[in-house]
C-alpha positions in Angstrom: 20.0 99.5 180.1 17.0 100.8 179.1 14.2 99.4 176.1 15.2 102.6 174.5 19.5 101.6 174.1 18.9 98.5 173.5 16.9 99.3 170.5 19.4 101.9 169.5 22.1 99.3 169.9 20.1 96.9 167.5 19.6 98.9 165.0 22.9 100.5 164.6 24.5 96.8 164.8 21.9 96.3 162.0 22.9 99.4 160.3 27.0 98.8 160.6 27.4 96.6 158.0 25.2 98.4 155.1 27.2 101.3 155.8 30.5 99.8 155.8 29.6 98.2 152.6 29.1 101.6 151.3 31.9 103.1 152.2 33.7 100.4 150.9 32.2 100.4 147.3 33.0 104.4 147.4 36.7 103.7 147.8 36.8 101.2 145.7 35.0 103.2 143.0 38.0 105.9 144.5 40.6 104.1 143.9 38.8 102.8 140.2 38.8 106.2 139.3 42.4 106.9 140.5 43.7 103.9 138.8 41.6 104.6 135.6 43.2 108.4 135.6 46.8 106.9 135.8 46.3 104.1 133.2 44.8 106.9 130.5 48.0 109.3 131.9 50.1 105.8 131.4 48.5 105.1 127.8 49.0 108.7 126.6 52.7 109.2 128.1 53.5 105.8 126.2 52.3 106.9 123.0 52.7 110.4 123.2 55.4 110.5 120.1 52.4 109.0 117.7 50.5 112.0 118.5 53.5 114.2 118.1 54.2 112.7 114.9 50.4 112.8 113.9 50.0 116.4 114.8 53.7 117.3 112.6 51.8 115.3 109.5 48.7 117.0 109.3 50.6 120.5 110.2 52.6 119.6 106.9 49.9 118.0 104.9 47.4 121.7 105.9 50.2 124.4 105.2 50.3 126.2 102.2 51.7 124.3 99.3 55.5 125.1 98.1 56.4 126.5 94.8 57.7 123.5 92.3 55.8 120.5 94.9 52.8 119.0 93.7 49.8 118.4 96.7 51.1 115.1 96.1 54.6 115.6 96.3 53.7 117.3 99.9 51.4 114.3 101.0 54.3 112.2 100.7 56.7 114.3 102.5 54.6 114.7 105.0 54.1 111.1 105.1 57.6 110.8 105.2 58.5 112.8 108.1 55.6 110.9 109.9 57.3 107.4 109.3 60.7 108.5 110.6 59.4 110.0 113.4 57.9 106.7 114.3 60.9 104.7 113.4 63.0 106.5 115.3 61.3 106.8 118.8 59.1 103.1 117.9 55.8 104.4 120.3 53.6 101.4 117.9 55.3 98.5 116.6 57.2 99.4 113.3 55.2 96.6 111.3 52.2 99.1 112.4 54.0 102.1 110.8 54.0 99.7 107.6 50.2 99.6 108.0 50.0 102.9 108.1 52.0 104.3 104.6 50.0 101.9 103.0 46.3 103.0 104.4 48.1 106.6 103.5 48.7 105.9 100.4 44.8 104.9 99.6 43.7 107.4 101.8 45.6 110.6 101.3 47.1 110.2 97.6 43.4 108.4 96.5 45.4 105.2 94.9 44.0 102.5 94.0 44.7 99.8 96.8 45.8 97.2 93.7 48.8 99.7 92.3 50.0 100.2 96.2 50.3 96.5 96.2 52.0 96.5 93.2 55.0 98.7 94.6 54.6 96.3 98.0 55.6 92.7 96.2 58.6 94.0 94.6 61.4 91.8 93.9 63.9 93.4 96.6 61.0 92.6 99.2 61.4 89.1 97.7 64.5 89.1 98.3 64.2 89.7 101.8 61.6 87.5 102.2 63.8 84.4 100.3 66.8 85.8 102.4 65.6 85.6 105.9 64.2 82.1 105.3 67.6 80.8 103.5 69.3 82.2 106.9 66.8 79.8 108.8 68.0 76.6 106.6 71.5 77.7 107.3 70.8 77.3 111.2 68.8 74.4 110.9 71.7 72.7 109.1 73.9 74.1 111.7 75.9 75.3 108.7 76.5 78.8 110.9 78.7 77.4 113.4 80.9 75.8 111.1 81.4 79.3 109.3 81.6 80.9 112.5 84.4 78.4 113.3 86.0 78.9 110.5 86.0 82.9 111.3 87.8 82.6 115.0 90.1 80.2 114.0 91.7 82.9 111.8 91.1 85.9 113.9 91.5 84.4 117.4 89.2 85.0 120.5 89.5 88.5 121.4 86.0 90.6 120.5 87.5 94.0 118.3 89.4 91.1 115.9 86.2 88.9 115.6 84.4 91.8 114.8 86.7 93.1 111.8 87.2 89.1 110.5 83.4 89.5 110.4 83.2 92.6 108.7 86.0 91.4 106.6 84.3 88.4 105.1 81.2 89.9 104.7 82.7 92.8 102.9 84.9 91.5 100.3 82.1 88.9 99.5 79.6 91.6 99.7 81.5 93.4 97.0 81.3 90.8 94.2 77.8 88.9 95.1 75.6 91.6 96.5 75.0 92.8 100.3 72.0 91.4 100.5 73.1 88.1 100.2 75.9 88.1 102.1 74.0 89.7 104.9 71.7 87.1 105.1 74.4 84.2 104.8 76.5 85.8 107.8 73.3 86.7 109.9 73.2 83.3 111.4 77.1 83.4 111.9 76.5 86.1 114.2 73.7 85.2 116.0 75.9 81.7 116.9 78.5 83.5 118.4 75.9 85.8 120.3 74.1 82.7 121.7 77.2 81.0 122.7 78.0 83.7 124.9 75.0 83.9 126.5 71.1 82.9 126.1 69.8 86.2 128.1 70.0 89.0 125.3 70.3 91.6 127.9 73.8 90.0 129.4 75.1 90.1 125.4 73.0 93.6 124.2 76.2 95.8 123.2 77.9 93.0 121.9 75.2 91.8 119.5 75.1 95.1 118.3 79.1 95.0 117.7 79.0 91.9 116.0 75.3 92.2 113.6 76.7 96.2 113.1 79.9 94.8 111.7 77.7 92.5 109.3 75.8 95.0 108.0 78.3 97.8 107.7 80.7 95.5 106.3 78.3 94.6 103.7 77.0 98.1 103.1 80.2 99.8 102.6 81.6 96.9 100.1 78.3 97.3 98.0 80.2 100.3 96.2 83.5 98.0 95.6 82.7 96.9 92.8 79.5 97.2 89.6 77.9 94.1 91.0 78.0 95.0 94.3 74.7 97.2 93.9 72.0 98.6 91.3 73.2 102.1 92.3 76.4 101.2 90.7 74.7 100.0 87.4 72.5 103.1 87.4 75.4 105.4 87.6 77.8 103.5 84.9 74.6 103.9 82.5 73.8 107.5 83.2 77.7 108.3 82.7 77.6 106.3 78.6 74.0 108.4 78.0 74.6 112.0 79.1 78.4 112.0 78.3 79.3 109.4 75.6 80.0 110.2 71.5 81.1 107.4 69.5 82.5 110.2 67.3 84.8 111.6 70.0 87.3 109.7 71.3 88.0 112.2 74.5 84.3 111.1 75.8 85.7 107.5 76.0 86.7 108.0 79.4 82.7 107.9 80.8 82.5 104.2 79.4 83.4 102.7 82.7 83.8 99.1 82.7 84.0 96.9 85.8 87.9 97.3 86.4 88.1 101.2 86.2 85.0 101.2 88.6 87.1 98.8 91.0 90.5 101.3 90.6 88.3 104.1 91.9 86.2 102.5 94.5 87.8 99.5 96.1 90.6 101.0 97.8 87.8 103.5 99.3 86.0 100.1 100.7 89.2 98.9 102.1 90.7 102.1 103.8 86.6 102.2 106.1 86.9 98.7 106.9 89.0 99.2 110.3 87.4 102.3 110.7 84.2 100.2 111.2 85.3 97.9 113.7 86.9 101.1 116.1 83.7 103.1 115.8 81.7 100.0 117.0 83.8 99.4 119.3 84.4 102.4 120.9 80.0 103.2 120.5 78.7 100.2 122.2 81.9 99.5 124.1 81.3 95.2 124.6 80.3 93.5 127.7 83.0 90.8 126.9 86.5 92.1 125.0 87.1 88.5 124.4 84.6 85.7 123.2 86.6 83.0 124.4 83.4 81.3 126.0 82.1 81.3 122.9 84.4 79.8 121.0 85.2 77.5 123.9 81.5 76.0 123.6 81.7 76.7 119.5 85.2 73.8 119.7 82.4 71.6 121.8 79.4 71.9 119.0 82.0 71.4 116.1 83.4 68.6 118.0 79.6 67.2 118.7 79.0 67.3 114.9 81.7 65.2 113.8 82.6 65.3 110.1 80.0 66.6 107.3 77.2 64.8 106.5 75.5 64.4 103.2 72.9 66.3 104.5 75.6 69.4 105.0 77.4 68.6 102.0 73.3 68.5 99.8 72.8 72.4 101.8 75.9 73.5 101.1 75.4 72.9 97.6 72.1 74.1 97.4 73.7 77.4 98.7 76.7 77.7 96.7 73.7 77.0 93.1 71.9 79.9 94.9 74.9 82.2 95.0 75.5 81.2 91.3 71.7 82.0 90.2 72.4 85.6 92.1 75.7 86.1 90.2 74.7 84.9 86.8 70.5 84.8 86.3 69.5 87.3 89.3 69.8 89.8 85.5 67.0 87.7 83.9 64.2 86.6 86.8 65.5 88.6 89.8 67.3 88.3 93.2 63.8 87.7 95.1 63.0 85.0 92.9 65.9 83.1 93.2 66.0 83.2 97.2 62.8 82.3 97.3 62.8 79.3 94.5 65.9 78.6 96.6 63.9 77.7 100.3 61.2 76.0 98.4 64.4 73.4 97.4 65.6 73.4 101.0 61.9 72.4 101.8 61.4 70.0 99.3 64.6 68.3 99.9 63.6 68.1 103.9 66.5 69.8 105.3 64.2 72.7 106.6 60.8 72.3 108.4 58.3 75.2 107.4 57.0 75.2 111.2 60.7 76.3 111.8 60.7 78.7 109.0 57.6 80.1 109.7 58.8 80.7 113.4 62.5 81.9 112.2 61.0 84.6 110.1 60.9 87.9 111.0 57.4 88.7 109.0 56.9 92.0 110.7 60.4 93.1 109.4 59.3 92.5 105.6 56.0 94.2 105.6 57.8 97.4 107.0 60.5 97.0 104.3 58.1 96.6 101.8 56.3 99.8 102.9 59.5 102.0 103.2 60.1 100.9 99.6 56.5 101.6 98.7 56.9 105.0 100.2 60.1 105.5 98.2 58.1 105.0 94.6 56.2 107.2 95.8 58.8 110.2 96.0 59.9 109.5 93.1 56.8 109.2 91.1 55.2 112.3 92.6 58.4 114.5 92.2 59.0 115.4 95.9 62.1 113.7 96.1 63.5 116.0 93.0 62.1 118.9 94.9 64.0 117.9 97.9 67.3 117.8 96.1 66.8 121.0 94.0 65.9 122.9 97.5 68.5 121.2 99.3 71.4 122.4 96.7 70.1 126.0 96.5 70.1 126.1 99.8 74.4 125.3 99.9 75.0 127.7 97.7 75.3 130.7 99.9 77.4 128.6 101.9 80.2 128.2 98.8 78.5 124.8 98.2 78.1 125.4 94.5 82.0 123.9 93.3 84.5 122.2 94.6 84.6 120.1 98.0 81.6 122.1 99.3 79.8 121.2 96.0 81.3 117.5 97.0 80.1 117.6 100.4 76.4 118.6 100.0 75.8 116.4 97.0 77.1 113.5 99.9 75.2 115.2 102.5 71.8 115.1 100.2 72.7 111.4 98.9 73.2 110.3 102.3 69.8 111.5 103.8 67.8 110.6 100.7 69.1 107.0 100.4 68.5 106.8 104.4 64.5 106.7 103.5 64.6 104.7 100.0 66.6 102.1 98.7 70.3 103.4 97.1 69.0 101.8 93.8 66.5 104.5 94.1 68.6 107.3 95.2 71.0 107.1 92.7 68.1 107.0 89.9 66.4 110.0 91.2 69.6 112.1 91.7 71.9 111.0 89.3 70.7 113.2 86.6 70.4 116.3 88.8 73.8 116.0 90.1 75.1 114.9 86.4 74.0 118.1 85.4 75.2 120.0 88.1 78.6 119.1 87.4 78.2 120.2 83.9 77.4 123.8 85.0 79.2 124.2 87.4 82.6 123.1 85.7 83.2 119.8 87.5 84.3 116.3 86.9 80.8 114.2 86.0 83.0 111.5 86.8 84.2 112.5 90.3 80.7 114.1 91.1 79.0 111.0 90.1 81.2 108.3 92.0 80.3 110.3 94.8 76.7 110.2 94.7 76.8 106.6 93.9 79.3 106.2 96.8 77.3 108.0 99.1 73.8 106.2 98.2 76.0 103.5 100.4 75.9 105.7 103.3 72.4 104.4 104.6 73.7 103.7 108.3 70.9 105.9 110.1 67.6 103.8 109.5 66.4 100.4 109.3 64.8 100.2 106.1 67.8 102.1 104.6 69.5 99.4 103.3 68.5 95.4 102.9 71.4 94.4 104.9 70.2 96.7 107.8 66.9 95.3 107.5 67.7 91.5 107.7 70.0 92.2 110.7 67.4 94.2 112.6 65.4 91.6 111.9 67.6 89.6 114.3 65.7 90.9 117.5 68.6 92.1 118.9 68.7 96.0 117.8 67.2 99.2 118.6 66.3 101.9 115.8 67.7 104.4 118.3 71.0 102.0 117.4 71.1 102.5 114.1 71.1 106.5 114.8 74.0 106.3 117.9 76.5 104.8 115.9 74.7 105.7 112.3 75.8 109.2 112.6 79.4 108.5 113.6 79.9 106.0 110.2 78.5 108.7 108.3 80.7 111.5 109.1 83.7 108.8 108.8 82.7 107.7 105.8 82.2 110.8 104.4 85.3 112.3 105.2 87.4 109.4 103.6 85.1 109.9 100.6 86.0 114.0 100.2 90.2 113.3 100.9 89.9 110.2 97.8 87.7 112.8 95.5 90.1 115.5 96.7 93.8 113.6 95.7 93.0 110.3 94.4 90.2 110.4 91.9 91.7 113.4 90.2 95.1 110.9 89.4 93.1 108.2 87.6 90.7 111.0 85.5 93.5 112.7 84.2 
């Protein structure tokens, strides 16, 4: 071997590793650039409905204004469509939708950020607030499973008869004390029995959905039973004595409807959905288990466990059963919220609830976005869009022979229904009461009839979270979807609606005559 390959042979076994190094750091930076590629493709795939929804808002908010809409009645729709957009396909957390009505609202409609918190810290936000931490004293007393108990040993094991008991209770209690409350008082019932079946929420997903949908639903749908079942039913009863009632004529008598008329006309309406409800949840979500006999089985082993009441149940229970008195009787005077929430500062005080396992319970996320979607709502109202909706979406019906009659019936129903599915039914009813009122004036119908169905229909709020409080505190749960709400939403809808037509159609006209 020669001085001159032996040199060679040094330096290139000097050289090897530099260069091996380099070609190493170039794939690396390769593969870095590859991996940096599919994370940004990743990120934007992910959130590529925010940008849809972003780009549909500021097409809305930049095209020409509509005749009869305000530039701040468009904002707000615009807005709107934005926020259901991201409710529905959930690309950000929904609390992060919340954040973003109220920057919106600063932003877009140039409020003051002290009269948007205003509309936040309302008392039905308190009320949800109070609610959801009442539901966590309930379960820390353990108050749930002897409910739940209670519930199986009248309806038996198998899943479709659990599900209507539930819907059941909740429903006829709804109809006197309020769906809110009951929804928050049976929340914990259902989460027991979802628990007991299994601790791996995937295993239990369509069943939870079964049982908390039959909660809420059974709530919802009672809220028209009665006039304390809901504001929406107050509103209505009030506009019914101003537009229609003459002390000097007896015939207008008939629009003074007290609490017993209101139950002739609705209750039997409530009754008649109530199996319906527990057959469309059913046959939507279709159970993993038909029978809960597992849970029940462990549910006989925890009541069992317990023993008999302690004075500690006996004190919660009748801290609840003051609550559901101050709702009944003094909500009139210092509000639902106010009561629910004076009512965990007494579970507190007395030491039968820690606030570490409040504070942990509690869905927060849940109440800011409520507190947004009500926020939002004012803000329909107060700019005028949601009039503007309902005038545009009744002139639209009319070439369709939507002006009188059922057709008249079934677009007022159809409007209700998608207005009260983006602000609360109290809300609804206010804004479209006197619209609809006068509608049935001109066109030769039954105020009456025409206004038991919007009031009816302002129930109807089975397609979005925030469309009803009962909704809300069982979403809040953990356990649902938004995309749930729509699957089976649409299906209670068109029953619901259909039941309401064939009572308008043959029933209501018996009791106005």
């Amino acid at each position: 071997m020669t001085t001159t390959s032996l040199t060679k042979d040094s330096l290139r076994a000097y050289e090897t590793p530099n260069i091996s190094a380099e070609r190493v750091r170039r794939g690396s930076y390769q593969r870095l650039l590859v991996l940096r590629s599919k994370i940004n493709f990743y990120y934007f795939w992910e959130k590529r409905w925010f940008f849809i929804a972003m780009a549909v808002g500021l097409s809305l908010i930049t095209m020409p204004q509509p005749d009869g809409l305000t530039r701040e009645g468009l904002i707000v729709l615009s807005m709107s469509v934005v926020a259901v957009i991201l409710f529905v396909t959930e690309p950000v957390p929904l609390p992060t939708v919340a954040l973003l009505i109220i920057v919106g609202q600063v932003l877009l409609l140039g409020l003051e950020s002290t009269t948007v918190a205003k509309t936040l810290m309302t008392d039905s936000v308190l009320f949800i607030m109070g609610s959801l931490m009442l539901a966590v004293a309930v379960v820390k007393q353990k108050l749930d499973i002897r409910i739940a108990w209670l519930i199986v040993r009248i309806t038996g094991t198998k899943t479709t008869r659990v599900c209507f008991g539930i819907s059941l209770v909740s429903g006829i209690l709804a109809s006197f004390v309020g769906e809110h409350t009951v929804a928050a008082m049976m929340l914990p019932v259902g989460i027991t029995l979802i628990t007991l079946t299994s601790d791996d929420p995937k295993e239990v997903r369509r069943l939870a959905a079964v049982l908390l949908f039959s909660i809420c639903y059974g709530c919802s749908i009672a809220g028209i039973g009665t006039p304390s079942g809901g504001a929406r039913n107050a509103i209505m009863i009030g506009y019914w004595k101003e537009f229609f009632f003459d002390p000097t004529n007896p015939d207008t008598r008939k629009f003074l409807i007290d609490y017993v008329t209101w139950i002739a006309y609705a209750y039997p309406v409530f009754l008649i959905q109530l199996p319906f409800v527990t057959l469309i949840l059913n046959w939507t979500f279709k159970p993993e288990y038909p029978t809960l006999s597992r849970s029940v089985a462990k549910l006989r082993q925890q009541i069992q466990l317990q023993g008999p009441m302690q004075p500690s149940d006996w004190l919660a229970i009748i801290i609840f059963l003051l609550i559901l008195l101050g709702w009944i009787f003094l909500s009139s005077y210092i509000g639902l919220g106010t009561i629910a929430v004076a009512g965990a500062a007494v579970f507190l005080i007395a030491g039968l609830v820690q606030w570490e396992d409040i504070n942990s319970g509690v869905n927060w996320g849940v109440i800011l976005l409520y507190a947004a979607a009500i926020s939002l709502g004012v803000q329909m109202k107060d700019t005028g869009a949601a009039q503007w909706v309902a005038e545009n979406f009744l002139a639209l019906m009319t070439p369709f022979g939507a002006e009188k009659g059922v057709g008249l019936w079934a677009a007022v129903s159809a409007l209700t229904t998608i207005v009260t599915n983006t602000m609360s039914n109290g809300a609804a009813v206010a804004v479209l009461g006197p619209i609809v009122l006068k509608m049935a004036t001109v066109a030769g119908e039954s105020p009456i009839i025409l206004g038991f169905i919007t009031a009816i229909s302002s129930a109807f709020a089975y397609l979005t979270v925030v469309g009803t409080p009962a909704c809300t505190i069982v979403y809040a749960s953990g356990y649902l979807k938004t995309t749930d709400f729509l699957v089976v939403g649409w299906r209670m809808v068109l029953m619901s609606t259909f039941i309401l037509i064939v009572a308008a159609s043959f029933y209501w006209p018996l009791l106005v005559n």
